[in-house]
Structures are given as structure tokens and as C-alpha cells.
C-alpha positions in Angstrom: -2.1 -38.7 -11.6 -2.7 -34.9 -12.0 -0.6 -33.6 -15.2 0.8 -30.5 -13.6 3.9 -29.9 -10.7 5.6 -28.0 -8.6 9.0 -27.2 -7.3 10.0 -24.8 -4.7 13.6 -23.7 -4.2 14.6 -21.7 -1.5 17.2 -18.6 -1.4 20.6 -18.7 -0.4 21.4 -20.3 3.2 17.9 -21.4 3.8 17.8 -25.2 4.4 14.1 -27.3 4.3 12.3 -27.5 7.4 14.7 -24.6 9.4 12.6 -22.6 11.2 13.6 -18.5 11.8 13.4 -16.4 15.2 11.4 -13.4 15.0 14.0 -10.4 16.2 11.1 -8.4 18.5 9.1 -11.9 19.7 11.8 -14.3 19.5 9.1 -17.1 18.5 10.2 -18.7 16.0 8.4 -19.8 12.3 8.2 -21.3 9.0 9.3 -20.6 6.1 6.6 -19.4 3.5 7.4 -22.0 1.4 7.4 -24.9 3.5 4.1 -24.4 4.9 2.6 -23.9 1.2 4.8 -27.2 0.1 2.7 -29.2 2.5 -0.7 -28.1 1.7 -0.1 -28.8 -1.9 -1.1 -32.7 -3.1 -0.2 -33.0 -6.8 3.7 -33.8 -8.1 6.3 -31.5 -6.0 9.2 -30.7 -4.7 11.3 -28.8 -2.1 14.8 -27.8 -2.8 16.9 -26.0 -0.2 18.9 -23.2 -1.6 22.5 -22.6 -2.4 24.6 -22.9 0.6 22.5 -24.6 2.7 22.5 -28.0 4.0 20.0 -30.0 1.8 23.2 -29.9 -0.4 23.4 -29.0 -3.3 26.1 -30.8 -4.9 27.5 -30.5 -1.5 29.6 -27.7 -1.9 30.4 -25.4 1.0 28.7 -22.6 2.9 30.7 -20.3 1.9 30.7 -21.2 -1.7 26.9 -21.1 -1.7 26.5 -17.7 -0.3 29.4 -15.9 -2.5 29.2 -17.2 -5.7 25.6 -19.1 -5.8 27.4 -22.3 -6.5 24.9 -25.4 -6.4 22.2 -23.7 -8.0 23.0 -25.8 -11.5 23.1 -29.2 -8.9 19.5 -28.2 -7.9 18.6 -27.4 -11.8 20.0 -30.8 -12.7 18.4 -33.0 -10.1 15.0 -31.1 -11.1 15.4 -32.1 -14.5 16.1 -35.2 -14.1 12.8 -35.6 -11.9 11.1 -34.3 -13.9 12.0 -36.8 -16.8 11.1 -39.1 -15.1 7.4 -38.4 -14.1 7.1 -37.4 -18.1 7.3 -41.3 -18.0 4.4 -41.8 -16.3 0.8 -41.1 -17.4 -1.0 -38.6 -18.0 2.0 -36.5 -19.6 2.8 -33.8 -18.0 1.5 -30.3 -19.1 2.3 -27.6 -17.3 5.0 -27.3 -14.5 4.9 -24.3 -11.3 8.1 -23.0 -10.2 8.1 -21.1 -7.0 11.6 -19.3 -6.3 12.8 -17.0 -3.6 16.2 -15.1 -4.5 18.4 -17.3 -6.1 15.9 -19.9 -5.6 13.8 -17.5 -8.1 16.5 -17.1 -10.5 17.0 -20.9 -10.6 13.6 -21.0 -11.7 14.4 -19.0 -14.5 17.8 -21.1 -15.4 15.3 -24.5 -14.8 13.1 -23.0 -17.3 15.7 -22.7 -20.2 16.5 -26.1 -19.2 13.5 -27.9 -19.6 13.4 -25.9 -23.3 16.4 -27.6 -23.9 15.5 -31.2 -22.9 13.6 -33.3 -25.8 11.1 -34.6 -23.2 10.5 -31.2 -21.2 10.3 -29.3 -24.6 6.2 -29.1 -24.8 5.9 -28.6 -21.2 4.7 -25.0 -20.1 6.2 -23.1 -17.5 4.3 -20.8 -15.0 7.1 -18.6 -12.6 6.1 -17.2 -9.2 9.5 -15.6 -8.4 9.9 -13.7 -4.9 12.6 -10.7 -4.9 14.9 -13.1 -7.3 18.6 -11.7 -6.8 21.4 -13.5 -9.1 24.0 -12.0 -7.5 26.6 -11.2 -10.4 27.5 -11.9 -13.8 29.4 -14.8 -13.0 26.9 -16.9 -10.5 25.0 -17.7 -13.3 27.1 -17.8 -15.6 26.7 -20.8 -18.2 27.8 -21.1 -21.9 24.7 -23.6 -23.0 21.9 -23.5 -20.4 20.3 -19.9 -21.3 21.1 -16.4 -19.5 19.2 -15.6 -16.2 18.6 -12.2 -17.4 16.1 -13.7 -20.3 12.3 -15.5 -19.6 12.7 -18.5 -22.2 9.8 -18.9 -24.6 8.3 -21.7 -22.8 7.2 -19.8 -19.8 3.7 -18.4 -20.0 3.4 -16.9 -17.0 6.2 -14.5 -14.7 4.6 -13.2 -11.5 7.9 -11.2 -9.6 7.5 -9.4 -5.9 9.9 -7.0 -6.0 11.5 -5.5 -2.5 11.9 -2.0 -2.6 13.9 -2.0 0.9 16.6 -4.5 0.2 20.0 -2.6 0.3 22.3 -4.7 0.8 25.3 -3.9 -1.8 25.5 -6.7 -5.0 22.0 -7.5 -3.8 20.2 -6.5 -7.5 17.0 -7.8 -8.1 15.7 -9.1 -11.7 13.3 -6.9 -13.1 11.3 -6.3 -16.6 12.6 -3.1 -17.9 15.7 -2.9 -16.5 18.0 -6.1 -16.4 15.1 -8.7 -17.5 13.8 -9.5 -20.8 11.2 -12.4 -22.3 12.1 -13.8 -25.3 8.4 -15.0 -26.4 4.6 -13.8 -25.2 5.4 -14.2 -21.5 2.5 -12.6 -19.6 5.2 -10.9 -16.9 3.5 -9.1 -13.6 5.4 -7.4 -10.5 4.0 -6.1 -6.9 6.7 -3.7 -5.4 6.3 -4.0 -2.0 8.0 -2.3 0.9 10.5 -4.5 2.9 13.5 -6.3 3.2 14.9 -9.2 1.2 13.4 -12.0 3.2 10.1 -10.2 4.1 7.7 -12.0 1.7 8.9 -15.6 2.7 7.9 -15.1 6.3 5.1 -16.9 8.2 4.8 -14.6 10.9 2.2 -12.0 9.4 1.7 -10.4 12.5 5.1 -9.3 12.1 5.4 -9.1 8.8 2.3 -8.5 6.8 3.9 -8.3 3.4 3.9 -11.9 4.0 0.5 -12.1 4.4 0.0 -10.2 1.1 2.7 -12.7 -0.5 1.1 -15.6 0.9 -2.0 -14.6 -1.0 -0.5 -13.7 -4.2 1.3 -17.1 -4.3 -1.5 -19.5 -3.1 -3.9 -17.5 -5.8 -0.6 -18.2 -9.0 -0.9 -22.3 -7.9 -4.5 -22.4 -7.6 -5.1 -20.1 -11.1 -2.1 -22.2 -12.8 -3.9 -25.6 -11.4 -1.6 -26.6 -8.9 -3.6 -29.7 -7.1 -4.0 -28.7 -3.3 -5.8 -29.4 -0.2 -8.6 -27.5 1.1 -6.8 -25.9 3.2 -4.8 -23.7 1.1 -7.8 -21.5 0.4 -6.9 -20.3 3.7 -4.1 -18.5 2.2 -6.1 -16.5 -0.2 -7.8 -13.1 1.0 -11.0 -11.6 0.1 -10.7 -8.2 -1.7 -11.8 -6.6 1.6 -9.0 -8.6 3.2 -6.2 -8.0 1.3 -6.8 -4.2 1.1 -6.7 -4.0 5.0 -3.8 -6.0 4.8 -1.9 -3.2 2.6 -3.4 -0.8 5.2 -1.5 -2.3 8.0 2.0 -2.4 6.2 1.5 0.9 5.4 0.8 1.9 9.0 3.6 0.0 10.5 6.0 1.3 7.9 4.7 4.7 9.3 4.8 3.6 13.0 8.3 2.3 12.7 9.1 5.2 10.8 10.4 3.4 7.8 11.1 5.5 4.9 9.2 5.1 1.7 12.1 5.9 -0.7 13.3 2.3 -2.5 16.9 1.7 -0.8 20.4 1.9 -2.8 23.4 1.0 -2.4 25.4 3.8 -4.7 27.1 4.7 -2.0 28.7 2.0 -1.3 29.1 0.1 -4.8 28.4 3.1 -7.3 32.5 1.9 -8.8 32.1 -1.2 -8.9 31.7 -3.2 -12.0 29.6 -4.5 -13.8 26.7 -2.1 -12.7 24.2 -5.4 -12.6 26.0 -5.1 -8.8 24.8 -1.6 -7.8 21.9 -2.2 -6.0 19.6 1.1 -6.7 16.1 -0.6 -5.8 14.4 2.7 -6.6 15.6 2.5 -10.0 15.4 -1.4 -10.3 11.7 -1.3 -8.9 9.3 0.3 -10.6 6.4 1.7 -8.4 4.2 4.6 -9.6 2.5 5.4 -6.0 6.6 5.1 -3.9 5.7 8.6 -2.5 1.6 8.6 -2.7 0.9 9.3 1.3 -1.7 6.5 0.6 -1.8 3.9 -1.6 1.5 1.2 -1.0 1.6 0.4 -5.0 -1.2 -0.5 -8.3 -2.8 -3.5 -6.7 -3.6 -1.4 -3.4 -4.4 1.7 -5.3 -7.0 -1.0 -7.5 -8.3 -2.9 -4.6 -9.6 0.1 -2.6 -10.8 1.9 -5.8 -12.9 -1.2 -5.9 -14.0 -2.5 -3.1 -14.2 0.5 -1.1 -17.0 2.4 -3.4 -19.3 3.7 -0.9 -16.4 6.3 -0.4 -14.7 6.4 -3.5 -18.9 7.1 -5.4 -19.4 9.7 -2.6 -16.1 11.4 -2.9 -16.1 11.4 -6.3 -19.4 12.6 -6.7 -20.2 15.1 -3.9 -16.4 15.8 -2.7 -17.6 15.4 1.0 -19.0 11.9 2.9 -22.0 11.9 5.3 -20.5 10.9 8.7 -23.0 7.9 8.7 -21.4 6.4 5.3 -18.0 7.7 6.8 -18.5 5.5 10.6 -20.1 2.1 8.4 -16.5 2.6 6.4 -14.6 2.7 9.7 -16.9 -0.2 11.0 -16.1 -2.4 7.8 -12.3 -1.3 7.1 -10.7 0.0 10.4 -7.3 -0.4 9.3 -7.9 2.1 6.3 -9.6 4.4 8.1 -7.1 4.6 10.8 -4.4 4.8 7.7 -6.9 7.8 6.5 -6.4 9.7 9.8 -2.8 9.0 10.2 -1.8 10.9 7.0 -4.2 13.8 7.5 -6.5 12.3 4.8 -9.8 12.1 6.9 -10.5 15.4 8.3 -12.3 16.0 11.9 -14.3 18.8 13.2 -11.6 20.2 15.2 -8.9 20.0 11.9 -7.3 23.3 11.6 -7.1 22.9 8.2 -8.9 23.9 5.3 -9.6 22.6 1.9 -7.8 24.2 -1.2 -7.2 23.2 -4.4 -3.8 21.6 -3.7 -5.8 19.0 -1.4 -5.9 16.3 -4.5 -4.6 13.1 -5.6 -5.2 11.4 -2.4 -7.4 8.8 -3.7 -6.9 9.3 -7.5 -6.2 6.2 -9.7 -4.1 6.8 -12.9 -6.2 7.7 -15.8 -9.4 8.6 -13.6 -11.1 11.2 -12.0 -8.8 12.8 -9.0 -10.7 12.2 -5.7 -10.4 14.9 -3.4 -9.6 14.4 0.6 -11.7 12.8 2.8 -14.0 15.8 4.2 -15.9 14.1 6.7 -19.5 16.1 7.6 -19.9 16.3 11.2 -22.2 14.2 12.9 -25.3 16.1 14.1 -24.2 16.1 17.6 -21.1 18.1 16.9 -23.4 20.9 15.2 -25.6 20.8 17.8 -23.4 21.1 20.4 -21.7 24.4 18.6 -25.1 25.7 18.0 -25.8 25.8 21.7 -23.1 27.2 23.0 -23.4 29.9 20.4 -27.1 30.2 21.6 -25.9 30.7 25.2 -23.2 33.6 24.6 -25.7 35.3 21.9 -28.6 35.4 24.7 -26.3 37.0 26.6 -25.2 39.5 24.8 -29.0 40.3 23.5 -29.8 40.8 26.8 -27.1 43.4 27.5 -27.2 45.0 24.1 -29.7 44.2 21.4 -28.1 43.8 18.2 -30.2 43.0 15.4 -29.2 40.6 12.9 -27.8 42.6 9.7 -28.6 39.5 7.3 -31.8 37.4 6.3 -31.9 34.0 7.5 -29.4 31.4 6.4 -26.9 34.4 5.2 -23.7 35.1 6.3 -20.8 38.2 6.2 -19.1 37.8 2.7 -15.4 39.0 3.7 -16.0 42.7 2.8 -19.3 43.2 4.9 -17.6 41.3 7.9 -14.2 43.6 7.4 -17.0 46.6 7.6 -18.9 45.6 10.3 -15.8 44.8 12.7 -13.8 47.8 11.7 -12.2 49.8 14.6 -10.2 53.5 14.1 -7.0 51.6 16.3 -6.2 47.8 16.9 -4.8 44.9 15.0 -7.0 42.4 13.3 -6.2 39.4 15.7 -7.2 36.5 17.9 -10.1 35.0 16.5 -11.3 37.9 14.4 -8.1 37.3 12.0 -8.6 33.5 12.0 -12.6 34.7 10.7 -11.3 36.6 8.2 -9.4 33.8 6.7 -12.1 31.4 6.7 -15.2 33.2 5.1 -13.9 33.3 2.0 -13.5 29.0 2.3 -16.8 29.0 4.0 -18.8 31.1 0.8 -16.2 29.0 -1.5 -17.9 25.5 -0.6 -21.5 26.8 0.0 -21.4 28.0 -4.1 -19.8 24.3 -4.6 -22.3 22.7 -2.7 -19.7 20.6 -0.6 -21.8 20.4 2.6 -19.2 18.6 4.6 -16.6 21.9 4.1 -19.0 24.8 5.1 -20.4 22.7 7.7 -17.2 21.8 9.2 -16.1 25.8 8.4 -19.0 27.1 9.9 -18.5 25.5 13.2 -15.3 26.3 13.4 -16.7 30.3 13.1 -19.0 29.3 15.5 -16.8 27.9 17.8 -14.4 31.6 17.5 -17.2 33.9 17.2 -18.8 31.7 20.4 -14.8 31.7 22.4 -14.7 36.0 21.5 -18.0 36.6 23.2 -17.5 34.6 26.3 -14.1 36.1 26.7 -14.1 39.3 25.4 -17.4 41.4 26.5 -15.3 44.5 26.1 -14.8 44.5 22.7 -14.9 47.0 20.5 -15.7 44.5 17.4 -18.5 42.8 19.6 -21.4 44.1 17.8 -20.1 42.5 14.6 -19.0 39.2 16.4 -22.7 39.2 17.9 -24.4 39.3 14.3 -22.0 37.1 12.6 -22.6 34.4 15.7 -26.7 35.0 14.9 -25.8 34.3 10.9 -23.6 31.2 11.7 -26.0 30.0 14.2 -29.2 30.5 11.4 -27.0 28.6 9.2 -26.4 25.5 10.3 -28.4 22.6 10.3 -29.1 21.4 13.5 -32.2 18.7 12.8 
């Protein structure tokens, strides 16, 4: 008989076994934790939550769901259990407890419990708590059996996921540094995720895919803390390059739904009410470093693509640009990040208006580490090429009417001052694309000197592509000489091969 157990306990309302309808589908699904109950094959349990049916203590509904009552029934029973498998052999060493809301909290209140039982005392105590909400002061309230808002000594390990879009008023959540202390050497670690309260306990990850990163996070806490399971709950647990597509698509459905990435409160509704524990101000309760990074969802994101994306972290980091081949085998190997690159403005096309400046960081930075600058992709050969010849067509032309020699040796272009000079007229605003050059040279001699070949590339086309547009359109000009040797410079610039 394995020496290790677990216990699920649900939140408040849910019952074992009840399925839930999907609002958009209307299919209908597990609960998280009924599916990963089943896959496990050691000593466990399943314990419906406060208010539901499964009991507990069989108070009512209504009880449950205002005041938590039952949770101490479920605590009770649990101990009592587990007494009596400390009976059998091999003792008992280390006991899982897998909570969701006040099912996490109960976890907490179990643990204090088993520190105060004679027979549970040696036992060791691993928490995998999911947004665990108490409620208020009084839910838990207990003059002997420990305070929810402390991790007992026994408990060596406290993994939280923290909601950061659960704004419902008197819907706290328990976290360290703010309403949740440990009382011994409790290694305690928390994923904010975006969502609502009941997000992470789905089974529909299609819907929901911080269920799918939950579902990971869990399986990986019963496997690491030795939880006996079947085979099959290795499903559960993602690769690297998984999990950090997974955190791609929540963060593109957030955007595509149009969620906002500010942590939800309730001060408007309960910022009078008393005790505070009940003002539900999740940016303030969860603590989240990246909330407003246009990227990165939280840490674990930030870590995962830091690491198993290199080929464009090494190339950003060390050129500032990526080759379009490197920049197509990412999109090949991680196409939700690199449609999550485009959708914030990260990955820059040929045709992107805008231009690099020294504001354009902290994309892709990690805390403590170098800042990576944004995605400038190099255009792929064919785009240059395709430039370069229509360049080549509309400077023929214009040869052929007027021969204008080229000003410049080969691979030189108009520094800002020379081009000013060379397009100067006695009347007539600098507009069109004559205005739009003048603003880009200075970029364009900017990332040559820096040697970002992506930027001037991608700058120099964009020249082209004016200087190409004035000539075909405006053969009248009185700037046309100057546009005709500045289309011969960009032309002899770029690389066509």
C-alpha cells in the first residue's frame, strides 16, 4: 500500500460527479477535479463542497453558500479517514490536498488539523489550492482548529492559482503577502492567471485554456509530491513548448473577447463594508508583475518563452533583428505566439508604418536581464526583390527621358541634409512622399551605423517603395531629379541575392 494520499474538495455548490454546460457550446463537462480523481490509484478521496449535495453535515443550500457552513463536517470526516489508514501499513508519510475555493481553504483548516491530531502529527502536508476564497471572518471561524489565514508548520509545500478576474463582491482570495502567512519553512508559489473564479477547474480547454494550464500545474504538484497514478495522467502534463502556446492562446482570446487585463475589484461596491478581508480588490490581492506587459500573461509565461523559445530570444538579443528564415521556422513551431506577436504590433512586416525608436523595448525583457527589443523581422528576399524591380522599371524610365547621374558611390545613400539639398525647390511644401523620406533617413542611417539589418532593410524599401510611387506618378516634378538619384542609391543598396 503506497504511503502517500490524496483528498480533493470541491468549492461551494459543486457536488461529485455534476457535470457544467458550457455558456457559448452548451456541451456540457467535468469537473477538473473529478477527472484527475479517477486517474489517480493510490489512497483518495473526493469531497463535494459546502452547500452541495454530497452533504456535508447535511446542512442547507443556502447555509453552504452564505456562511461556508459544512466545511468543518468535510475536515472531520477527513480526519477521521485518515486515522484510520495510519492504521494500516506502511504508515503514512505525506498527504496531497487539492482544494478549489473554499474547498482550498478547507485544505488549509485540514492541515492545522492533522497538526493537532497525535497520529496525523508526523505526517507532511503538500497544498495545491485553486483561487481559495474563505469568504469572511466568520466562515472559518474556529476557537481551537488554527486560522485559515495561516499555512501550519506541517505543510511543506503551498502551490495557489490566483484569479485576477474574479469580482464578485466578498469574493477575497488568500494570498501570501497580503491576508496569508506560513508559520514554518513552507515553500509557498502562486500563478496569477486571467479569469473568473471557476476558470481553472474546467475541463473544457477549448473554452477555457486556463484550464488547460491548471490542469498541467496540478497533475505536475501530484506527480512531483508522489501521488500514485495511472499512466494516463501524464496526459495532463505539457511539454515546455506546449504550455507556452497554451499561455499564447489565453492571451489571444482575452484580446479577441476584449477582456481587460486590469485584475477586477469590487471597491465600488464593498469599499464600506467591514472587515476589509471582504473588499475584493484582486489587483491588490494578486500579485502579478507582467498585468499590463502587452505580452507575456505572468512569470511562468515570461520564463517559459525566455527558455524555450531561444532561436528568437539569442537572435534578438544579440543582433536586435531576426532573419525571416529563423522568424517563418518560429511561426512553423509556435503559431500561437507568433500570431500573439502580430496581434500586439510585436512582429513587424514590410509594409509596417512604423519605425523603430528607442521607446520600442521591454517586449520580451525578463526581470533582471537584458531588455529585448521588438521583433524586427528582415524581409524575405522576395519582398526586396520585388521593390528593387519596380524601382528598376520607373528609374529606366526616367534615364531614358532625362539622364540623371547618380550623386553617390555605390551602396551610399542621401544623409538628411544632402537629400533636403538635392530636393529643394524656391515654392512648394515638403509633402507626399518627399515628407514621409525626410523622416525616414535619419532611421534608415540610424540602423545601418547599428548594424540592425532587418531595420534599414525594411526602411529602405519602404524609400523605395515612395521614391518608386513619386516617379510613376509624378513625372512633373520639380524634386524629380533628386527622387531619381535617391531611387538609384536605395536601389544600389539593397541586397537583392
Amino acid at each position: 500500500m503506497d504511503n502517500v494520499v490524496t483528498l480533493f474538495f470541491m468549492g461551494t455548490g459543486h457536488e461529485v460527479g455534476k457535470q457544467f454546460t458550457n455558456d457559448d457550446t452548451g456541451e456540457s463537462h467535468h469537473h477538473l477535479f473529478t477527472l484527475m480523481h479517477h486517474q489517480l490509484t493510490d489512497y483518495r478521496q473526493l469531497k463535494g463542497g459546502p452547500g452541495s449535495k454530497d452533504k456535508p453535515g447535511g446542512y442547507g443550500k443556502a447555509r453552504g453558500i452564505g456562511f461556508g457552513t459544512g466545511w468543518k463536517n468535510n475536515v472531520t470526516e477527513s480526519i477521521e479517514w485518515l486515522e484510520q489508514r495510519q492504521q494500516l501499513p506502511p504508515p503514512l508519510r505525506s498527504v496531497n490536498l487539492v482544494g478549489h475555493s473554499r474547498g482550498a481553504v478547507t485544505c488549509i483548516m485540514l492541515a492545522h488539523a492533522m497538526a493537532a491530531t497525535a497520529a496525523l502529527q508526523a505526517v507532511r502536508v503538500n497544498i495545491f489550492a485553486i483561487d481559495p476564497v474563505p469568504g469572511g471572518y466568520t466562515d472559518f471561524f474556529t476557537l481551537s482548529d488554527g486560522s485559515p489565514f495561516q499555512i501550519p508548520s506541517n505543510v511543506d509545500e503551498y502551490t495557489s492559482i490566483l484569479m485576477e478576474n474574479a469580482g464578485d463582491p466578498f469574493f477575497a482570495c488568500l494570498s501570501e503577502g497580503r491576508n496569508l502567512r506560513k508559520l514554518g519553512r513552507t515553500n509557498i508559489t502562486q500563478y496569477p492567471l486571467p479569469g473568473k473564479h471557476g476558470d481553472a477547474t474546467k475541463s473544457d480547454f477549448a473554452a477555457y485554456p486556463t484550464a488547460r494550464i491548471s490542469a498541467h500545474l496540478l497533475a505536475s504538484f501530484l506527480i512531483d509530491n508522489s501521488s500514485s497514478a495511472e499512466i494516463a495522467i501524464l496526459d495532463w502534463i505539457r511539454e515546455d513548448r506546449e504550455l507556452v502556446e497554451d499561455y499564447a492562446t489565453l492571451a489571444l482570446q482575452r484580446m479577441t473577447k476584449k477582456q481587460a487585463k486590469k485584475a477586477a475589484t469590487s471597491w465600488g461596491i464593498s469599499r464600506w463594508v467591514f472587515p476589509p478581508l471582504w473588499l475584493n480588490d484582486r489587483s491588490r490581492l494578486v500579485k502579478n508583475d507582467y498585468r499590463s506587459h502587452p505580452f507575456y500573461v505572468n512569470a511562468h509565461h515570461a520564463g517559459l518563452f525566455n527558455g524555450g523559445c531561444g532561436l528568437v530570444v539569442e537572435r534578438i538579443d544579440k543582433h536586435g533583428w531576426i532573419r525571416r528564415t529563423d522568424f517563418t521556422r518560429f511561426s512553423n513551431e509556435f503559431p500561437r505566439n507568433y500570431e500573439l506577436l502580430v496581434a500586439i504590433g510585436a512582429a513587424r512586416p514590410l509594409d509596417d508604418p512604423a519605425t523603430m525608436t528607442s521607446d520600442d523595448r521591454l517586449w520580451l525583457g525578463l526581470q533582471n536581464a537584458p531588455l529585448i527589443y521588438t521583433l524586427e523581422v528582415r524581409p524575405a528576399n522576395e519582398q526586396i526583390r520585388a521593390v528593387s524591380d519596380r524601382l528598376a522599371t520607373e528609374i529606366a524610365k526616367a534615364v531614358r527621358g532625362e539622364n540623371v547621374a547618380n550623386s553617390k558611390a555605390k551602396g551610399q545613400v542621401f544623409t538628411l541634409g544632402e537629400w533636403e539639398q538635392a530636393t529643394k525647390v524656391f515654392f512648394g511644401s515638403r509633402g507626399d512622399q518627399v515628407a514621409t523620406i525626410d523622416r525616414l533617413l535619419p532611421f534608415y542611417h540610424a540602423y545601418r551605423r547599428a548594424g540592425n539589418e532587418a531595420s534599414w532593410i525594411r526602411i529602405a524599401c519602404w524609400i523605395g517603395e515612395l521614391a518608386e510611387e513619386h516617379l510613376r506618378t509624378k513625372q512633373t516634378s520639380d524634386r524629380r531629379k533628386g527622387m531619381v538619384q535617391l531611387s538609384k542609391q536605395i536601389y544600389n543598396a539593397l541586397p537583392t541575392a
